[in-house]
C-alpha positions as CSV (number, residue, x, y, z in Angstrom):
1,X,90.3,114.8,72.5
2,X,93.9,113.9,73.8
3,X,95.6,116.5,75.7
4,X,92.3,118.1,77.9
5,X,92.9,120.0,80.6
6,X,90.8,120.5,83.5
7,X,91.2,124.3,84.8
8,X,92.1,124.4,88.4
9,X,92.5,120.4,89.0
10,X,95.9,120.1,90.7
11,X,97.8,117.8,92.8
12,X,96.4,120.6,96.0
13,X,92.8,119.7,95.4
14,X,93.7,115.7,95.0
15,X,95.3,115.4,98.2
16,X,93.8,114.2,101.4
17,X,96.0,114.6,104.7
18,X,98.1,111.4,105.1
19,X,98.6,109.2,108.3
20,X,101.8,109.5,108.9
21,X,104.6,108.1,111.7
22,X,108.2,109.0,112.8
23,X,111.2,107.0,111.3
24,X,111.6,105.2,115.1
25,X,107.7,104.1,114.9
26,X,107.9,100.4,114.7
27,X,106.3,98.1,112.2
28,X,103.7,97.0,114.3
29,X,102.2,100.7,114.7
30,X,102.4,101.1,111.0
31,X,100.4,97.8,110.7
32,X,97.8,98.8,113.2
33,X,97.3,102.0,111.8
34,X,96.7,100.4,108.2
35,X,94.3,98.3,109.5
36,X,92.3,101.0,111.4
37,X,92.3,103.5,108.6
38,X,91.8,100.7,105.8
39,X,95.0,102.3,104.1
40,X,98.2,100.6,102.2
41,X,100.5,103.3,102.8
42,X,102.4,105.3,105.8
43,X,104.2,108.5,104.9
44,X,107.1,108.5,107.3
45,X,107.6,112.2,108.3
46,X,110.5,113.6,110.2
47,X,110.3,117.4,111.2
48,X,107.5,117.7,109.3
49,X,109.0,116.4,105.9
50,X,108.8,113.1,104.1
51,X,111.8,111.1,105.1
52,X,110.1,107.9,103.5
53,X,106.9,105.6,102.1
54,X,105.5,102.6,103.8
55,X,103.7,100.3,102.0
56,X,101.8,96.9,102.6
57,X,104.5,95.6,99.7
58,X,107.3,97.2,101.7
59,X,106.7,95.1,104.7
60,X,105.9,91.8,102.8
61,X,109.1,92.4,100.6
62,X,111.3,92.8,104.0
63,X,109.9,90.0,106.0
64,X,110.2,87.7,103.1
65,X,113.6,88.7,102.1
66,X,114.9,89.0,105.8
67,X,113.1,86.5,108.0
68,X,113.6,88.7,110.9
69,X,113.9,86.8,114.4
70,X,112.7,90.1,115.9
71,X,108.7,90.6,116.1
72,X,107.2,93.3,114.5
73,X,107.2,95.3,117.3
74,X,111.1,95.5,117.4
75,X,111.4,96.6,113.9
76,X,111.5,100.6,112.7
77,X,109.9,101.8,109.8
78,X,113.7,103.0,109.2
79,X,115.0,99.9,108.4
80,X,111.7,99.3,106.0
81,X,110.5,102.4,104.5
82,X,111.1,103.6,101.1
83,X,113.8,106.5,101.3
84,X,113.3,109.6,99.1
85,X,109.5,109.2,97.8
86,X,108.6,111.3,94.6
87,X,107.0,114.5,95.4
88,X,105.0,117.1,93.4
89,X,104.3,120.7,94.1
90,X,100.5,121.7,95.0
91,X,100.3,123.1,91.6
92,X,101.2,120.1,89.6
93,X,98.6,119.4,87.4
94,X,97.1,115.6,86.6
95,X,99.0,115.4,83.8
96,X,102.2,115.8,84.9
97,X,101.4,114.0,88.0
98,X,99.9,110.9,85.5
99,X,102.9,111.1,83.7
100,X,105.2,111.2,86.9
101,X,103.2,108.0,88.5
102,X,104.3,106.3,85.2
103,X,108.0,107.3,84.6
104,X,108.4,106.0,87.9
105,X,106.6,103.1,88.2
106,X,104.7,104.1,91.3
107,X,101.4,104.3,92.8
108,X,101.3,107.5,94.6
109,X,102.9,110.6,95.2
110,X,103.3,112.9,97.5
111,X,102.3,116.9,97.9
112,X,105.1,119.4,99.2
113,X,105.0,122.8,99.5
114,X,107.5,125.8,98.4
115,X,110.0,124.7,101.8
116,X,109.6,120.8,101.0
117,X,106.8,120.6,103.8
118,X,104.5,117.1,103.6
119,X,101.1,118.5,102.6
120,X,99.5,115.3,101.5
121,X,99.2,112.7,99.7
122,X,97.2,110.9,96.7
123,X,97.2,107.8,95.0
124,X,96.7,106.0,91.3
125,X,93.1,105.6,92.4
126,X,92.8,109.2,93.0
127,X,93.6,109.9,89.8
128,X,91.4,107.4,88.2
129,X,88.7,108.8,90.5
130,X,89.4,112.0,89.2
131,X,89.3,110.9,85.1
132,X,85.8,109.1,85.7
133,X,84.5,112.5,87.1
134,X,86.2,115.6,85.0
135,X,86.9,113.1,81.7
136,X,84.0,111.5,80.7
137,X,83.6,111.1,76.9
138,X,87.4,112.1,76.4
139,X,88.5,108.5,75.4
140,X,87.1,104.8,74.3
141,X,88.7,101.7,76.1
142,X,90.0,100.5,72.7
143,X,92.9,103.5,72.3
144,X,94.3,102.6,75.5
145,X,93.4,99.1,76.3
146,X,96.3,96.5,76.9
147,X,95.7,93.6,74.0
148,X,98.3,91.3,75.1
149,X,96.6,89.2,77.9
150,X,97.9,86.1,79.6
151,X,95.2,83.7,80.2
152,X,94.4,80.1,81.5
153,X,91.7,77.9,81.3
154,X,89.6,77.2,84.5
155,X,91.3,73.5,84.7
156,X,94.6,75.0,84.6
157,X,97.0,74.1,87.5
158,X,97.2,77.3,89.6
159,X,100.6,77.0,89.4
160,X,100.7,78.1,85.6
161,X,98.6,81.3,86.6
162,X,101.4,81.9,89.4
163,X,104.1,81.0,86.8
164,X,102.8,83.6,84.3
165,X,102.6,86.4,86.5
166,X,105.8,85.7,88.1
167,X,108.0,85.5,84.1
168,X,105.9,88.4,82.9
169,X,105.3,90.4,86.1
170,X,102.1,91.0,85.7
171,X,99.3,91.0,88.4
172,X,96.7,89.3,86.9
173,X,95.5,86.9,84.7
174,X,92.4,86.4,82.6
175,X,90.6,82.8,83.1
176,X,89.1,81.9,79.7
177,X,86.6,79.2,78.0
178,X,86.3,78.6,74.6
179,X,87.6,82.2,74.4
180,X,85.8,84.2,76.2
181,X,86.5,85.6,80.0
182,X,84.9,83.6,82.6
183,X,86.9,84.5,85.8
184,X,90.0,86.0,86.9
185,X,92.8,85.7,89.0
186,X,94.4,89.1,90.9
187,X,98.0,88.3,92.6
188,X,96.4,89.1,96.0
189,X,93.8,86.0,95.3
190,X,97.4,83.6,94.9
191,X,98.5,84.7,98.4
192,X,97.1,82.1,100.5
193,X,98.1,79.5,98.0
194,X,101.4,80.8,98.4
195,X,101.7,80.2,101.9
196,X,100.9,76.7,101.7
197,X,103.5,76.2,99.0
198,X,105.9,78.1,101.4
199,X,106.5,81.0,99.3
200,X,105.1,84.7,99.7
201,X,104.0,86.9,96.8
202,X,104.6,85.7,93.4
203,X,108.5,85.1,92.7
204,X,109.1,86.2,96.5
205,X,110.3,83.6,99.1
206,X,110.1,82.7,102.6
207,X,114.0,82.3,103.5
208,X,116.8,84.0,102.2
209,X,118.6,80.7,102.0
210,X,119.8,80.0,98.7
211,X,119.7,76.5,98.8
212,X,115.7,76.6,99.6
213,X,114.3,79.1,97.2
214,X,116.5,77.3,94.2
215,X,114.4,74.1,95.2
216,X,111.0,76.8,95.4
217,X,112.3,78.1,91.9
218,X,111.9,74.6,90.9
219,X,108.5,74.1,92.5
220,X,107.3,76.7,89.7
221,X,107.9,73.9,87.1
222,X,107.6,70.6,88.5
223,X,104.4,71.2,90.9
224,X,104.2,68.0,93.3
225,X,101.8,66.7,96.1
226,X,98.2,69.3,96.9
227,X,99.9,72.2,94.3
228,X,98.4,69.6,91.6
229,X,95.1,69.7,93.1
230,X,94.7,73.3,93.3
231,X,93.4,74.5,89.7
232,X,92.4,78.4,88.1
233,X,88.7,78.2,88.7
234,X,89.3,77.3,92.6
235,X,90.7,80.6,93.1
236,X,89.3,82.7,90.3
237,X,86.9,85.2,90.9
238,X,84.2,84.3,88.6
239,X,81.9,86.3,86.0
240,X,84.3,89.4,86.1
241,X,82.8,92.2,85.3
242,X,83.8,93.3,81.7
243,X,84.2,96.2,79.6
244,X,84.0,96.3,75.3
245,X,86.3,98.3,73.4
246,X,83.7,101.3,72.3
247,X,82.6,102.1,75.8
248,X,83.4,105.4,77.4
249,X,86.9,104.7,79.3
250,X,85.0,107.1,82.3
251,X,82.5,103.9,82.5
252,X,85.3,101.6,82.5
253,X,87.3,103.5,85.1
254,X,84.1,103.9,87.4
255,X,83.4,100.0,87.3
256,X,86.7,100.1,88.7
257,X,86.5,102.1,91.5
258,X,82.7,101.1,92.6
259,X,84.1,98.0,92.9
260,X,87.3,97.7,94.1
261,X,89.3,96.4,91.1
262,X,92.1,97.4,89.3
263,X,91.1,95.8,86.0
264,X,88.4,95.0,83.5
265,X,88.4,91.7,80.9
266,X,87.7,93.8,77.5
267,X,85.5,91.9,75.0
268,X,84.1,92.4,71.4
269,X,82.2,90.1,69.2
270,X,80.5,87.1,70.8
271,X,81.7,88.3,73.9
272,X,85.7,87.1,73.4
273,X,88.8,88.2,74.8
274,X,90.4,91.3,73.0
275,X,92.5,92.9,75.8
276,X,92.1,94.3,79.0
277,X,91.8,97.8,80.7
278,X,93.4,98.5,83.9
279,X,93.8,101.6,86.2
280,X,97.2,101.8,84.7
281,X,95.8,102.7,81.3
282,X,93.0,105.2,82.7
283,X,96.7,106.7,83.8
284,X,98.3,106.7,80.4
285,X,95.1,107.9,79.1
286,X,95.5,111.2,81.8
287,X,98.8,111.6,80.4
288,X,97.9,111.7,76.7
């Protein structure tokens, strides 16, 4: 059933209206604004065109990299923003917009009319949004499925989960016993480690220094001190929910979004580990 088409589902009916600043807006108003509209993204719009992207992951990646003396208040979303976002007409349809989110490597895209004008905006949970309700019975979680999972056992230093996402840039890991999935650990569940190890995201840094992150780099290997204290299952979210590889990947996709996750343990016989599902797949699965 690869290659469906959904008559009159385009990137126009997707869209919702994005919040949106100036490029001289500072960082602070673009943090506000995320937190009052529960949003991750800022289109920055000048004459009523998108001039840039915000994202939460822009700002972390700036402040990490930069250690800026100025507050947040003193800093524009110029000097932050992602220039030249990828746009799509109003007519694109999801496939070519699926296809486009993974050429690119991106998690939304914005909607432009004939003249280049900002019409909206949608992101890679849209689209999954859109798969579990126009797509269901078009695929099983098995064709598209990841197989390839890195996993740690619950008495695992954290630092090996933080290590394994950080060499295989991945966002995250599957906490098994005895084979089968008992927890697991999301890169936004590290953060707060992180901060008490001194270092932001994974494989991102406090300092520019390069004297300081070489002895951080090193911290990755030779964990001292409270890192040794801190293990998976103390950060793990525990009895994640799971998919199996002949359900519907609609089901799958709407687990997801209920809930708030980007990714689903997959299991078969006896209940062990064969792979995982993420939104990423429901997108390679739009694109078939």
């Amino acid at each position: 059933m690869d290659g469906l088409y959904v008559a009159g589902l385009d990137a126009g009916h997707l869209m919702r209206k994005p919040i949106t600043l100036a490029p001289d807006s500072t960082v602070l108003e673009a943090r506000d604004l995320m937190i009052k509209y529960n949003v991750s993204r800022i289109v920055v719009s000048r004459d009523g065109r998108a001039a840039g992207l915000l994202t939460e992951k822009d700002i972390a990646r700036f402040l990490y990299k930069e250690v800026p003396a100025r507050s947040l208040g003193e800093i524009t979303l110029d000097e932050v923003m992602t220039r030249n976002p990828v746009t799509v007409g109003e007519d694109a349809d999801l496939k070519s917009c699926a296809q486009t989110m993974l050429d690119r490597g991106i998690s939304s895209l914005l909607v432009v009319d004939a003249k280049k004008k900002l019409k909206g905006i949608f992101t890679k949970s849209d689209l999954v949004d859109a798969y579990v309700q126009h797509y269901a019975g078009a695929h099983k979680v098995g064709k598209f499925m990841t197989e390839k999972v890195w996993t740690v056992s619950p008495d695992e230093p954290i630092h090996m989960a933080m290590l394994l996402m950080n060499m295989h840039r991945v966002s995250r890991i599957v906490v098994v016993r005895f084979g089968r999935p008992v927890g697991i650990i999301a890169s936004r569940d590290l953060l707060p480690v992180g901060a008490v190890f001194g270092t932001g995201t994974v494989g991102s840094y406090w300092t520019a220094r390069p004297d300081i992150i070489a002895k951080k780099r090193q911290e990755w290997f030779i964990p001292s001190g409270i890192k040794t204290a801190f293990v998976a299952s103390d950060v793990m979210t525990r009895d994640p929910l799971v998919a199996r590889v002949n359900d519907d990947l609609a089901d799958a996709a709407y687990a997801m979004v209920r809930n708030r996750i980007s990714g689903l343990p997959v299991v078969g016989r006896k209940n062990r580990l064969v792979g995982i599902v993420t939104k990423t797949d429901v997108i390679r699965a739009l694109a078939a």
